[in-house]
N, C-alpha and C positions, 0 to 999 in steps of 0.2 A: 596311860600312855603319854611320854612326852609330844608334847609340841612339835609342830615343825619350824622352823627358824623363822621368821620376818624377814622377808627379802624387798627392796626397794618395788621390786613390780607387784607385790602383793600388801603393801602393807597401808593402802588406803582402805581395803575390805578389811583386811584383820583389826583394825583402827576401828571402820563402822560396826562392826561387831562384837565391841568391846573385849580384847583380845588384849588390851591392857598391861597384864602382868608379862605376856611372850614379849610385849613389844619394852617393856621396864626391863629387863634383865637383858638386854643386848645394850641399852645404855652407858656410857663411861661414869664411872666414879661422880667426876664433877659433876653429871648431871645428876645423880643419884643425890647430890649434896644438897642440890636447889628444888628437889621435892622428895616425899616420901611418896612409895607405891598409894596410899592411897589417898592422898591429895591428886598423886594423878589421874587414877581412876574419878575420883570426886569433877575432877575439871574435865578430863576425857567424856563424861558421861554428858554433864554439862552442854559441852560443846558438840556432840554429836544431835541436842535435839531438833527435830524435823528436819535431819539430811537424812534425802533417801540413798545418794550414791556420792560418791567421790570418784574424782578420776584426774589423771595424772597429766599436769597441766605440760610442765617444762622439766629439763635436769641441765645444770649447771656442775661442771668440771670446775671444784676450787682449785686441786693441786693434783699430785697425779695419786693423791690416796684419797682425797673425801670428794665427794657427789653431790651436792644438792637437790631434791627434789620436791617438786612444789605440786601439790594436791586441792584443787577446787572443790565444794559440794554443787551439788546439780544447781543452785540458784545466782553458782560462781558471787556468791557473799561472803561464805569465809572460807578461810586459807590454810594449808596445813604446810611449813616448812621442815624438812627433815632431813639429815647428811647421814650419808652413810661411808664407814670406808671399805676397802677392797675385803676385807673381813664379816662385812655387813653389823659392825659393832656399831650402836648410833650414837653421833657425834652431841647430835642439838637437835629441838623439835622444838618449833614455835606454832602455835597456836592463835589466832588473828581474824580480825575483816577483813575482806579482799578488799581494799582500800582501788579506786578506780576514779579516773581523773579525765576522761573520753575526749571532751573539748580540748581542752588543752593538748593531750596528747597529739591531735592531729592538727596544733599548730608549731610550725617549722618556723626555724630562721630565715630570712629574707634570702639574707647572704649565706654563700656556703660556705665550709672552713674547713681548714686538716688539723687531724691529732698535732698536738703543738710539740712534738718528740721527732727526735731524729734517727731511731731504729725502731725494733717490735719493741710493744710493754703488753702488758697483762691487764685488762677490766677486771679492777680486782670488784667497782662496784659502778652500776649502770644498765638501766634498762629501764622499764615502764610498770615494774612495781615494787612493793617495799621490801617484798622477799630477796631483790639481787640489785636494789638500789634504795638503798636505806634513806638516802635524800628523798626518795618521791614521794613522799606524805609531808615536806616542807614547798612552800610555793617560790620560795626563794631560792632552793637550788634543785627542785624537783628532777631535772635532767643532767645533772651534773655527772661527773666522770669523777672517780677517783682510779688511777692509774700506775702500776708497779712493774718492774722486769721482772719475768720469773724464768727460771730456770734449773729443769730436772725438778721441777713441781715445787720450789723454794724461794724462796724472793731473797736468802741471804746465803753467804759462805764467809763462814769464821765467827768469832763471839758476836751473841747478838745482842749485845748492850752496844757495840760499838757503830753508828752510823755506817764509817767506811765499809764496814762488812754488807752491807745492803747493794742491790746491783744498780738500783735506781739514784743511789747518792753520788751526787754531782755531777750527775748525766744534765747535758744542755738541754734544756727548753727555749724552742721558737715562737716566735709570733703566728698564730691559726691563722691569720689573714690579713691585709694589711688595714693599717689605723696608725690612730695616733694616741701615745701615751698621753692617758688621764690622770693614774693614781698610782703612787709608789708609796709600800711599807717596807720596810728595811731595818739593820739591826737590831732584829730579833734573833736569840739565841736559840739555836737548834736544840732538841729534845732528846734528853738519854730513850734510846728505843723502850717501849713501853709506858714510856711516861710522854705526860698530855700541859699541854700553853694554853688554858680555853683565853685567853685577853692577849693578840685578840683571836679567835680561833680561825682567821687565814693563815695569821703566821706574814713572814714575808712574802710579799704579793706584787702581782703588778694586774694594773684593768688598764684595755685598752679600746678608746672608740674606735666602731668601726661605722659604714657609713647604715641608713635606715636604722638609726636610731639604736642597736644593737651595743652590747660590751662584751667583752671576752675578761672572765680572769684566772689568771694562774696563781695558785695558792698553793703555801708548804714551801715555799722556794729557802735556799739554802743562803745563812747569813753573812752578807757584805759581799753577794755573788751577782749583784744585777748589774746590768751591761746598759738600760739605757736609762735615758731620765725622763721626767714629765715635762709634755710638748713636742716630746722628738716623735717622728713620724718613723713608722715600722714597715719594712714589706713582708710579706706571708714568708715565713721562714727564716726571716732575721734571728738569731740566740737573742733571749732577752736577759738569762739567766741562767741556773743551773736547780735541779732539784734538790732539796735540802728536808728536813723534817721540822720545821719551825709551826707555831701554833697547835691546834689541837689535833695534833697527829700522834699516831704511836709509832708510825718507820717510816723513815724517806717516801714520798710519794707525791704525786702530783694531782693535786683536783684542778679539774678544767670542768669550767661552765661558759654559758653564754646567756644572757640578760637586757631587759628592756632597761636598766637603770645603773650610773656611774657606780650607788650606792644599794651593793647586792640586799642588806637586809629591808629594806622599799622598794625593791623593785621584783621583778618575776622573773626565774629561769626561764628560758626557752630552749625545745627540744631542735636538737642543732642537725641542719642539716647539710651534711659531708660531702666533700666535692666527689669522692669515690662512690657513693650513692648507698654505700656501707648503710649499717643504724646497728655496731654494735652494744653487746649487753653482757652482762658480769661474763665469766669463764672464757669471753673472745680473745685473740692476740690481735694487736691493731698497730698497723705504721703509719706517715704519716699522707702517703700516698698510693693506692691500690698498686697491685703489684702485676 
């Protein structure tokens, strides 16, 4: 008798019970590329020893076709990441330690700030673990934001090698609070969509002090698009710039952090806390003021 399908509410059980091959064959092509059924089975098996239960942590809306869903075992040590879309065909499944970070998480910025955009954008990535904020296993930008416009579940319209087709490209970026500029990078050449700058991997950037010791920086900004210079003093919501896709980006977007240090790779992310009292995480829509 066949199977019955893997459906996202059932498919931590069919996982703990080595159900395997049902859950291989609703996979796409490409994932079929980056293992054979029985390398997966081989790591599936692996990875399931001494969990007794899994259960279903979180789900994350990427777009308005794929899901995200994130899977604990009872000792919440490891992790199962899995997308599904409206089809229940699976996208990707990552396999992991639940990587957890406690202390720090529960410390906040002094000062408060707003999204540094001036409409809704999309948390393409952001939150407090690595399944929907890929930074949070680096201490350097653990709480960082990476941020896109999406719209009708698409961040573009028109060729997508072409930046302008992106809805985030050359949309103005403001100052999250006010300071004074510290550091300007500029004339860096934007990136054909899909292709990556890692030297230096901000891209065009700007950091700016703010007071209790904190920095703000916006990176990816768009080349020969900055509005102000180093020393000039900002207030919360001044443009500083425009989004661009410069550095190690693959499409226009904006990563915003905030930081005990001028120089992000010495210094530590801090988890930022929003004058709207918000604390969004990947799939939220976020503006720059509660509404």
């Amino acid at each position: 008798m066949q199977k019955l399908e893997v459906t996202p509410n059932d498919f931590g059980s069919r996982f703990l019970n080595g159900d395997f091959s049902a859950i291989y064959q609703q996979t796409t092509e490409e994932f079929k590329q980056l293992a054979t059924l029985e390398q997966f089975i081989e790591y599936g098996e692996s990875f399931n020893n001494g969990v007794e239960t899994y259960s279903l942590e979180m789900s994350t809306n990427l777009n308005k076709y794929i899901t995200q869903y994130l899977w604990l075992d009872n000792e919440r040590e490891k992790a199962i990441g899995i997308s599904f879309d409206e089809n229940n065909t699976i996208y990707g499944i990552s396999l992991a330690p639940f990587v957890s970070f406690p202390e720090s998480d529960q410390q906040y910025t002094k000062n408060t700030y707003i999204m540094p955009i001036k409409e809704e954008w999309f948390v393409f990535w952001g939150g407090t673990n690595q399944f929907i904020n890929y930074h949070y296993v680096y201490a350097d930008q653990r709480y960082a934001y990476d941020l896109i416009i999406m719209k009708d579940g698409q961040s573009y319209s028109g060729p997508v090698k072409e930046n302008e087709s992106y809805y985030a490209f050359n949309k103005e970026i403001i100052a999250p609070a006010e300071g004074k500029i510290v550091k300007i990078v500029d004339g860096i050449k934007d990136n054909v969509p899909g292709e990556f700058n890692p030297e230096p991997p901000e891209g065009n950037c700007v950091i700016i002090e703010h007071k209790n010791n904190e920095y703000s920086m916006l990176a990816h900004l768009k080349q020969s698009s900055i509005l102000v210079s180093e020393g000039d003093f900002v207030q919360q919501g001044e443009v500083i710039g425009v989004c661009g896709n410069s550095g190690n980006s693959s499409e226009p977007h904006l990563h915003f952090q905030v930081m005990n240090s001028i120089n992000y790779l010495k210094g530590q992310s801090i988890r930022i806390r929003f004058e709207n009292g918000l604390e969004p995480i990947q799939g939220d829509f976020v503006s720059p003021f509660a509404s």
